[in-house]
N, C-alpha and C positions, 0 to 999 in steps of 0.2 A: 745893563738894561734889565730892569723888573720883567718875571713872567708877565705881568699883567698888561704891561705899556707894549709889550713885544704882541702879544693876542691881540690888541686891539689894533696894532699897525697890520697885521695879516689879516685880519679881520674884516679893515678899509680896503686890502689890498684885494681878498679876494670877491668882494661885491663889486671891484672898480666903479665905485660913487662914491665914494669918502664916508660914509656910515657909519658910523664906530659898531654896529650889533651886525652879523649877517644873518640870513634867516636862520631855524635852526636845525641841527642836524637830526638826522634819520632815526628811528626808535631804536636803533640795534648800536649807533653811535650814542644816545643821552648821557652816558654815563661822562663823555669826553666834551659836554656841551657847558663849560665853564673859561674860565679865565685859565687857570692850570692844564687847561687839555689842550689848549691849539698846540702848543711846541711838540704834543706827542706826536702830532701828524704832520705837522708844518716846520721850516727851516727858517733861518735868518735870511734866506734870500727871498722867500715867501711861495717853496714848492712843495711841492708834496709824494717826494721820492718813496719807491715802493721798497725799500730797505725798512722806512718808516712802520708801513703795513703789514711788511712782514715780522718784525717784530711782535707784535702782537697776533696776528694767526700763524702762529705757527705749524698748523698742520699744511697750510699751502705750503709755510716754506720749506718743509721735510719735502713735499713731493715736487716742488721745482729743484731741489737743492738732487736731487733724486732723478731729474729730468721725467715723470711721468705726469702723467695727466694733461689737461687741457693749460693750464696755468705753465707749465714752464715750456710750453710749445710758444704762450706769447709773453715768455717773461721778459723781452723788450721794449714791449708799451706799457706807457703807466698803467698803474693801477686803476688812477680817475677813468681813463678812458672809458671803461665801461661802469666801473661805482662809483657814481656821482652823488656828491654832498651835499650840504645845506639847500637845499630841498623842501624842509622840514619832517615833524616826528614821522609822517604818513606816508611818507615817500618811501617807495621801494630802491635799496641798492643793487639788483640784480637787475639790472636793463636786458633781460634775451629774449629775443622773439626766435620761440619754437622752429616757425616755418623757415627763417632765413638762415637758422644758426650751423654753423657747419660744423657739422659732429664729427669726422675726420680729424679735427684736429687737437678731439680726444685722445685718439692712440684708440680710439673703435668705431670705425669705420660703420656704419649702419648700413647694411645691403641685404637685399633678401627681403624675409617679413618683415625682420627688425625696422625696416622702415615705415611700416604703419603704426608701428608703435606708438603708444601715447609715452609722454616721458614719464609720469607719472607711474604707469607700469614697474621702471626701472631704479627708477630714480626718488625711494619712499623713506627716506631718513630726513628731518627738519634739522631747524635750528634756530634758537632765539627763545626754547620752549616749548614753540610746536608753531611759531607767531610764522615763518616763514621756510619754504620749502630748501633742502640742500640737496645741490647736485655733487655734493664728492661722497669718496667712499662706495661710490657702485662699483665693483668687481667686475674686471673682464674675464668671466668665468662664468659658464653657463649655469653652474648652482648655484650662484648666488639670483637667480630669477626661477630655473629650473628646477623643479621636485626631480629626484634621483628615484627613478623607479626599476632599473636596472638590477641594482643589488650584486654589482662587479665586485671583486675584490684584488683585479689586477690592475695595474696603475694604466695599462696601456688600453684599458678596457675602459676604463673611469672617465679618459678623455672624451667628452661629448663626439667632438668632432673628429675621432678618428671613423665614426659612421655616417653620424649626423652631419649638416648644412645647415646654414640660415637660409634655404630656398625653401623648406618644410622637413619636418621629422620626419615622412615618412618617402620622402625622396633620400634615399640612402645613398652613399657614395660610391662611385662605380667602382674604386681601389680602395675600399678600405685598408685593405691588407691583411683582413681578419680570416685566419685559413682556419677552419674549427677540427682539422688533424691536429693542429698543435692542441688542442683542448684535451682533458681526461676523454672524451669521449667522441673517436675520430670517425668522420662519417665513411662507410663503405657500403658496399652492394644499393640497394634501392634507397638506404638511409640520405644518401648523396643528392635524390632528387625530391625529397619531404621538402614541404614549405618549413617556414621557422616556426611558423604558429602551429602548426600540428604539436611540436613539441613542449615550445613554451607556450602555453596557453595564455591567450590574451596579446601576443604580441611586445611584452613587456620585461614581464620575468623573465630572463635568461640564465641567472644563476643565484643560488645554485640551484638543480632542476636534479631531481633524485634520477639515477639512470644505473644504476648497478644491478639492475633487472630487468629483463624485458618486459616483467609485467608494470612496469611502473609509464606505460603506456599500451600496451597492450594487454586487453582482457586472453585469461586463460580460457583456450577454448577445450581444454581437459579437464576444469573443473577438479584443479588439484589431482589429477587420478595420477599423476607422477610424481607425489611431494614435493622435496627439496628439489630433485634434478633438475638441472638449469636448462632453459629454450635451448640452449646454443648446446647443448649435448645431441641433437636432433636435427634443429637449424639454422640458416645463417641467414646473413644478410642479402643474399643475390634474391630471394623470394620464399615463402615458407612453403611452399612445395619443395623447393631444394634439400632433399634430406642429404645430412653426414650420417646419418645412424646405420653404424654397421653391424647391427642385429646380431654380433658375436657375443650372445649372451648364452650364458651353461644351458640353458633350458632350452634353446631352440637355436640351434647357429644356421644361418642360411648358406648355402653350398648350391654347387650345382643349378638346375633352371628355378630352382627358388627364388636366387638373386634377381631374376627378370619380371620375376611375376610383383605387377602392382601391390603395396599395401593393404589398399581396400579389398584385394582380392579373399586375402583372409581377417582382417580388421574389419569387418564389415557393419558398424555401426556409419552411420551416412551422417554423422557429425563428428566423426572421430573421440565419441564420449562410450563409457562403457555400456556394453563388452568391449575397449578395446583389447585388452588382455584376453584372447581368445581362450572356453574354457576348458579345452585342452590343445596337448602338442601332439596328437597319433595321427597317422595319417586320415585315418577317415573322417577328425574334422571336418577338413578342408574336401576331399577327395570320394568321401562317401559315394556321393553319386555316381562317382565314375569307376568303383568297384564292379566286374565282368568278373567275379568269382563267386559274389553271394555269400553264400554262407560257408562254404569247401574247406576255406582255412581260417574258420572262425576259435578265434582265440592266442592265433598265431600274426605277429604284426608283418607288416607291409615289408619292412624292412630286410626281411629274414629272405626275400629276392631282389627286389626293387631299388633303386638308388636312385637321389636327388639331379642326377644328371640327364633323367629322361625313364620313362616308365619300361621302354624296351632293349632296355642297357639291365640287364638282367647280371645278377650277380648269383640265382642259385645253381648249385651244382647235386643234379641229378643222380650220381653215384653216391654220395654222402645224404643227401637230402630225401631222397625216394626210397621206396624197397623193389625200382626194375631202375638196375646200372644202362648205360648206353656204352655199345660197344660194337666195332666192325661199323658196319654202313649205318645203324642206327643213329652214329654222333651226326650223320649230315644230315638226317631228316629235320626240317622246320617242326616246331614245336608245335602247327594248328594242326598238322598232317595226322597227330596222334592225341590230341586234344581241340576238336571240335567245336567251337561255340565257345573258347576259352573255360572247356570242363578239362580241370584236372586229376579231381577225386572225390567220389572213388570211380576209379577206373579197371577194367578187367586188365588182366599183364598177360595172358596167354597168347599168341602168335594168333588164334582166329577174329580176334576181337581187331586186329587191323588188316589180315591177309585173307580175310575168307573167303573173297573175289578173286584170290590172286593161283588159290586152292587148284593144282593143275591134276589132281587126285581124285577129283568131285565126291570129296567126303569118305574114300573108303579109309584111312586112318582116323577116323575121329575120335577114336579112344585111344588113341595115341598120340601124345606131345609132339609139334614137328623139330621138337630139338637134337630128337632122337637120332635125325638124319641130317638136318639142318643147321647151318651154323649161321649167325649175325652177318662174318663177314663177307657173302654172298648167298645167294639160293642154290647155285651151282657147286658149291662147295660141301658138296655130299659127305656125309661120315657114317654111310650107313652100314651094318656090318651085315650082310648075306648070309653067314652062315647061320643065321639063327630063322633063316626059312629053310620050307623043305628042301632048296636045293643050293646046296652047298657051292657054290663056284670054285673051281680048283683049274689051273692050267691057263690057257688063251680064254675062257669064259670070265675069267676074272676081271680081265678089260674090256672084252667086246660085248660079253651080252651083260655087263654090267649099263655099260656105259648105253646101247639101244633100249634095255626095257627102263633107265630113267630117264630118257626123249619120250618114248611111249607114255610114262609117267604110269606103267602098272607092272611094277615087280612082278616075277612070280614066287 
């Protein structure tokens, strides 16, 4: 049987009125709209099996052959069932109404926004030229409709929806699983309760996001007055009043009730900007006012009694230090007892300059030292020698009237 007698039997068979011409096919079929095209699409029994079809689009039948897409979910019904022929040129082959089509049984489910979607959105590649729209080839993959504004570089980051949701972008997922400790940059101290946007600005950029400095979010509020030295030499992340700086620097180590006293106490610029280098380290920077010496040991430092653990934690020593040693009952007298008003020098060192009340003599030795007779380690500890008055003690006088005319307190 000739191609020719065979198209025209199919021909009458499928207008069923005996015709010999059917109407004609579709603009995207003309090429097949002769005597030699029916057998391309038609059999000897007069069907029109989708073996036929597939033949010639082959990209459907890579992705039925492939099991994906919408096409091998109904690759049990003909083909016709939904692209129907002779028609004529005007006739569309794509019979889908938007509103009823069940997009499920793409292999992507439409849920979420995705369902106000227009198709057209998703669905912007043609075919015939540009003569009619094509729905294959949309990727179920959010980039392929989503701009990538992220700027991830790790695969598990890349995946939209390991945050994301089709309920909106900005309803995040309540498990992402995204711990940002595993990141270069692990959050602690108050870093932990920053929003995201603080850091990445705009809500967008997440990586890569410069962080190898603290200044690269936070302004210096030293204004470089400590170079290179990095924040985190000073402070950490629980709060920038939380200092680590352990001030064990050669120029000034702090000791003793130093360590308690506030920074500002001697930093006393009220924005922590210079002076904070205070312009010196002596004590009377800090301490000037509260000098009760004056001028007395001007030129001699604080140090040279004083110590860091308390101002009356005294470290001088009196016999090395003085020119009057303490000795006998002297070592137990308080130091205001014999320095008045915190006067240390100059000071008289003769016995009347503190006993001249105590004087049981009323002045008749005043040209005389009471050391003469007198020793430190009591008042009663006489050493006086007698014989150099006129009367020489000798015998029982030696104790008896020694010992009543120093009660009387007048020798003869």
């Amino acid at each position: 049987m000739t191609a020719a007698l065979w198209s025209l039997l199919v021909g009458a068979a499928l207008m069923g009125t005996g015709h010999a011409n059917p109407p004609p096919l579709s603009a995207a079929h003309a090429s097949l709209d002769n005597d030699a095209g029916c057998v391309r699409c038609h059999t000897e029994d007069n069907s029109a099996p989708n073996s036929k079809c597939l033949s010639c689009h082959k990209a459907i039948a890579v992705r039925v052959s492939r099991g994906r897409g919408y096409h091998a979910r109904v690759s049990g019904r003909p083909c016709f069932s939904c692209h129907r022929e002779h028609r004529g040129r005007g006739a569309g082959l794509i019979n889908l109404n938007p509103a009823t089509f069940d997009h499920n049984q793409t292999g992507w489910p439409l849920q979420g926004k995705h369902t106000d979607v227009r198709c057209s959105k998703c669905h912007t590649s043609s075919r015939g030229g540009g003569r009619s729209r094509s729905y294959l080839g949309a990727q179920p993959i959010c980039s392929s409709c989503h701009a990538d504004i992220h700027g991830f570089s790790r695969p598990v980051l890349k995946k939209c929806d390991t945050c994301h949701n089709v309920f909106g972008w900005r309803g995040m997922n309540a498990n992402t699983g995204f711990n940002h400790n595993n990141t270069s940059y692990p959050l602690t101290g108050q870093h932990a309760g920053v929003g995201c946007r603080k850091c990445h600005a705009g809500g967008a950029r997440f990586a890569p996001v410069a962080h190898e400095d603290c200044s690269s979010c936070h302004k210096d509020q030293h204004r470089g007055l400590f170079g290179a030295r990095p924040c985190s030499g000073c402070h950490t992340t629980k709060g920038w009043k939380t200092m680590i700086f352990g001030h064990q620097v050669p120029r000034f180590r702090l000791t003793g009730r130093h360590r308690q006293v506030p920074c500002r106490k001697c930093h006393t610029s009220t924005n922590w900007q210079p002076p904070w280098k205070p312009s010196t380290t002596n004590c009377n920077g800090c301490h000037g006012k509260d000098n009760v010496h004056g001028a007395q040991f001007k030129g001699q430092p604080c140090s040279a009694c004083h110590r860091p653990v308390g101002w009356k934690k005294l470290k001088f020593n009196h016999n090395a230090q003085s020119r009057f040693k303490l000795t006998g009952r002297h070592t137990r007298v308080a130091c205001g007892s014999c320095h008045p008003g915190g006067r240390f020098k100059p000071l008289a060192m003769d016995c009347r300059s503190c006993h001249a009340r105590d004087d049981p003599h009323q002045g008749k030795f005043s040209d005389k030292p009471c050391s003469n007779c007198h020793d430190p380690r009591a008042w009663d500890k006489v050493r006086f020698d007698h014989s150099i008055t006129r009367f020489n003690l000798v015998g029982a006088h030696i104790e008896s009237i020694a010992r009543s005319a120093t009660r009387a307190g007048t020798p003869r």
